[in-house]
C-alpha positions in Angstrom: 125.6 110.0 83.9 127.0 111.5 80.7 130.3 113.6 80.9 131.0 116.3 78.0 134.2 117.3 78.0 135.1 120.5 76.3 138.7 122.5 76.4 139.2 126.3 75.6 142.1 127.8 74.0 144.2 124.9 74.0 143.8 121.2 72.7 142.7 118.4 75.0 144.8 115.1 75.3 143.9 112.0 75.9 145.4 111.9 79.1 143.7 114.9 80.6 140.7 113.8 79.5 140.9 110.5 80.9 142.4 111.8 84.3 139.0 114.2 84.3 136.9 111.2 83.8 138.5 109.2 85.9 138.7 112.1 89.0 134.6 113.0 88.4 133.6 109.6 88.4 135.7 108.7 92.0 134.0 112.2 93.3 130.4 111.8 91.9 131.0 107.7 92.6 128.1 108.0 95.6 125.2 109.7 92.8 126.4 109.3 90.0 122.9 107.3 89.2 120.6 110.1 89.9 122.9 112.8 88.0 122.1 113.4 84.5 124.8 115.0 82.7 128.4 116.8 84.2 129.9 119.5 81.3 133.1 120.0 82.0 135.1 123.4 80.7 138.7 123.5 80.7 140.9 126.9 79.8 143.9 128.7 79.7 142.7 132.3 80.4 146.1 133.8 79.5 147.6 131.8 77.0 151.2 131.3 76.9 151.7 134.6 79.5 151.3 132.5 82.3 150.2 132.9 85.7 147.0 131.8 87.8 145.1 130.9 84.4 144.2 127.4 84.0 140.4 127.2 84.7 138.3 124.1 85.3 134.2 125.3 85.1 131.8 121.8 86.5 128.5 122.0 85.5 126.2 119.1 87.2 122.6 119.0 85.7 120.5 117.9 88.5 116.6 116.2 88.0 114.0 118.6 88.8 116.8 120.8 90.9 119.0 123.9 89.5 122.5 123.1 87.7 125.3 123.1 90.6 128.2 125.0 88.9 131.8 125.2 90.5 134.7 127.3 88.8 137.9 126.9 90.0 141.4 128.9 88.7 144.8 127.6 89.1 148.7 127.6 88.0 148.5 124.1 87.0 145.5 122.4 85.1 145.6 119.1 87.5 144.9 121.2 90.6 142.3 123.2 89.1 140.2 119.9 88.1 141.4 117.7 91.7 140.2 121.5 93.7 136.7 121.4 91.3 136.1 118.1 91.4 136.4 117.9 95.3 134.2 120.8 95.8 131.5 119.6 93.5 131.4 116.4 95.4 130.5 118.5 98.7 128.1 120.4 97.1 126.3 117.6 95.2 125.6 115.7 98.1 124.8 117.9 100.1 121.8 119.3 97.7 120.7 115.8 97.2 120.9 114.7 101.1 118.6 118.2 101.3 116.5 117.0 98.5 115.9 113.6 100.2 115.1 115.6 103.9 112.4 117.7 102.4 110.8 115.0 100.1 110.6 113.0 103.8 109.5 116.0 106.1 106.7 117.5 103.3 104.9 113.9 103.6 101.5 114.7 106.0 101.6 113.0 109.4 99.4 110.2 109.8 97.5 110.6 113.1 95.8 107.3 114.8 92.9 108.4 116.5 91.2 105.7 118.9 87.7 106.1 119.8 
């Protein structure tokens, strides 16, 4: 799984960005084998004005499946990445648990027939 990590309108430290690696890699822990890439965009819609601004975009390129993209705003830039990160967990297991179900339920039925 390859992260990219990419900030907006303000610079990223080294201690963000290894918080965000560390946070995706404890939510994504249970696929992260059959994910190919996370992009992760962080910004500061407002700039010094303050308020609910700090955005944390996921983007999880799945094989042969569409992207699973979760945006979440906060006050703080830590909540906005622990709220995305948790919620991009859900949602990428639960498309590849539905993934796994159909692969297993589009396989024909094998009949015995005895003579």
């Amino acid at each position: 799984m390859q992260i990219d990590i990419q900030a907006r309108s303000f610079k990223l430290t080294a201690s963000l960005k290894k918080y965000v690696e560390k946070k995706l890699k404890i939510s994504l822990s249970g696929c992260q084998d059959r994910l190919r890439r996370v992009v992760i965009r962080l910004s500061d819609i407002n700039g010094p004005k303050g308020g609910e601004d700090k955005l944390c975009h996921i983007q999880v390129v799945l094989p042969g499946m569409p992207d699973v993209i979760i945006e979440d705003t906060e006050n703080d830039m830590y909540a906005a990445i622990n709220k995305a990160s948790d919620r991009v967990n859900t949602v990428v297991t639960r498309k590849l648990s539905r993934k796994k179900l159909k692969a297993r339920h589009s396989q024909p039925l094998r009949r015995h027939i005895t003579a």
